[in-house]
VOLOKE-514631 format. One record per residue (C-alpha): residue number from 1; residue in one letter; x, z, y. Coordinates in steps of 0.001 Angstrom, whole numbers, always signed. Each point is the difference from the previous one (the first is absolute). Layout:
<n->NUM res->A east->X up->Z north->Y>
...
% end
This chain:
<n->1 res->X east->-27068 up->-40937 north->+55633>
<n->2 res->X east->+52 up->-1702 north->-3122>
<n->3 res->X east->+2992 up->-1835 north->+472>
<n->4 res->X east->+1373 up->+3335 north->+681>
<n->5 res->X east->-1523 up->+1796 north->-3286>
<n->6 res->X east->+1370 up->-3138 north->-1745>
<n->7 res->X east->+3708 up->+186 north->+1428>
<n->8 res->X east->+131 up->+3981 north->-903>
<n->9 res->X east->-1472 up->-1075 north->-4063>
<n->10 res->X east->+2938 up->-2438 north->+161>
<n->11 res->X east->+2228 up->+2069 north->+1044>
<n->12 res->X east->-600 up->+2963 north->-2373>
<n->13 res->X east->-10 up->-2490 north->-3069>
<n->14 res->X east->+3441 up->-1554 north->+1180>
<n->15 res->X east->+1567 up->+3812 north->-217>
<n->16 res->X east->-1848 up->+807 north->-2739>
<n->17 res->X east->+1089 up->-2980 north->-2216>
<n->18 res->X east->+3673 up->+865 north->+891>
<n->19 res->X east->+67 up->+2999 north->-969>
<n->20 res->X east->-1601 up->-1333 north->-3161>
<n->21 res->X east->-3085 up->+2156 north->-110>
<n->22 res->X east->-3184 up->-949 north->-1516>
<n->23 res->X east->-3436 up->+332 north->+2535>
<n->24 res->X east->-780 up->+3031 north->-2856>
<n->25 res->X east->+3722 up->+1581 north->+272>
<n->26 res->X east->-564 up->-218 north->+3965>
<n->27 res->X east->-3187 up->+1213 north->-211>
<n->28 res->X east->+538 up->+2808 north->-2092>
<n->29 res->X east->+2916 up->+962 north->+2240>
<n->30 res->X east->-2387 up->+97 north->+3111>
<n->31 res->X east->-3190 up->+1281 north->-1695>
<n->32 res->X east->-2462 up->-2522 north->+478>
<n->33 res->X east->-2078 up->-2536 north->-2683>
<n->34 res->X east->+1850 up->-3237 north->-865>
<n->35 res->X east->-2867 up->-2052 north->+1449>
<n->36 res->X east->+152 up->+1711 north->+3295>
<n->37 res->X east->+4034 up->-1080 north->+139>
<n->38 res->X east->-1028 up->-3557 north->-1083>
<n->39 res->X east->-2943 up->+328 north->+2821>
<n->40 res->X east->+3155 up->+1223 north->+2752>
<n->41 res->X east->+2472 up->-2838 north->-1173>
<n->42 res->X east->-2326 up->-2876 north->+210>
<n->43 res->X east->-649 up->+1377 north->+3616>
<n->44 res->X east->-4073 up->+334 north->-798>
<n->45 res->X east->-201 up->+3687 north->+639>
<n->46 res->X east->+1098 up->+2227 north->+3111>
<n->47 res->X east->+2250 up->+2560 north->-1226>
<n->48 res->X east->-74 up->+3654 north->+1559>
<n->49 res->X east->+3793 up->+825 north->+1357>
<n->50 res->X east->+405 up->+2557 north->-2119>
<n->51 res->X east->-251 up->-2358 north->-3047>
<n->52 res->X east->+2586 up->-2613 north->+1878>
<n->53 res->X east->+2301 up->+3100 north->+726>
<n->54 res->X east->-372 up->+1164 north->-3992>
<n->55 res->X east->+711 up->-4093 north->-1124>
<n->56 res->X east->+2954 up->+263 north->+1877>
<n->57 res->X east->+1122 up->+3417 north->-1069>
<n->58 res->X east->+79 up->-1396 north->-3821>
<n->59 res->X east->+1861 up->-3355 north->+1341>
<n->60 res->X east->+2569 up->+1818 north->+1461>
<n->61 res->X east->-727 up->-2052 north->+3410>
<n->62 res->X east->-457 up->+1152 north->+3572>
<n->63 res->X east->-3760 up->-619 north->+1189>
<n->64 res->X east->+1318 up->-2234 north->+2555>
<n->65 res->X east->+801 up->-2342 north->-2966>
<n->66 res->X east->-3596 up->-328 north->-1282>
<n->67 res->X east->-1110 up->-1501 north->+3371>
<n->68 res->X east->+3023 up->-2398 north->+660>
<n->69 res->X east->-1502 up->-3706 north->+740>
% end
């Protein structure tokens, strides 16, 4: 699982970065503390799917994307 948790962080930094948004713009965006995005993106917390569907909401991406190996 962690590999997993760590692939989805990854993946919702990658998007993140290119659309040049800060972890606080992104987090603001979704509605959820800073830490807790830095906690998702370093793949060392289990995020609920509503919080993956809300990330990808504010990136513009479909969920699909967030779980892509």
């Amino acid at each position: 699982m962690t590999n997993r948790l760590k692939n989805i962080g990854l993946n919702i930094k990658k998007y993140r970065k290119q659309r040049g948004l800060s972890q606080i713009d992104l987090a603001v965006e979704v509605g959820i503390d800073r830490s807790y995005l830095s906690e998702i993106e370093n793949g060392r917390t289990n995020p609920s799917i509503n919080v993956l569907y809300a990330i990808a909401d504010s990136l513009k991406l479909q969920i699909v994307q967030i779980f892509e190996e």
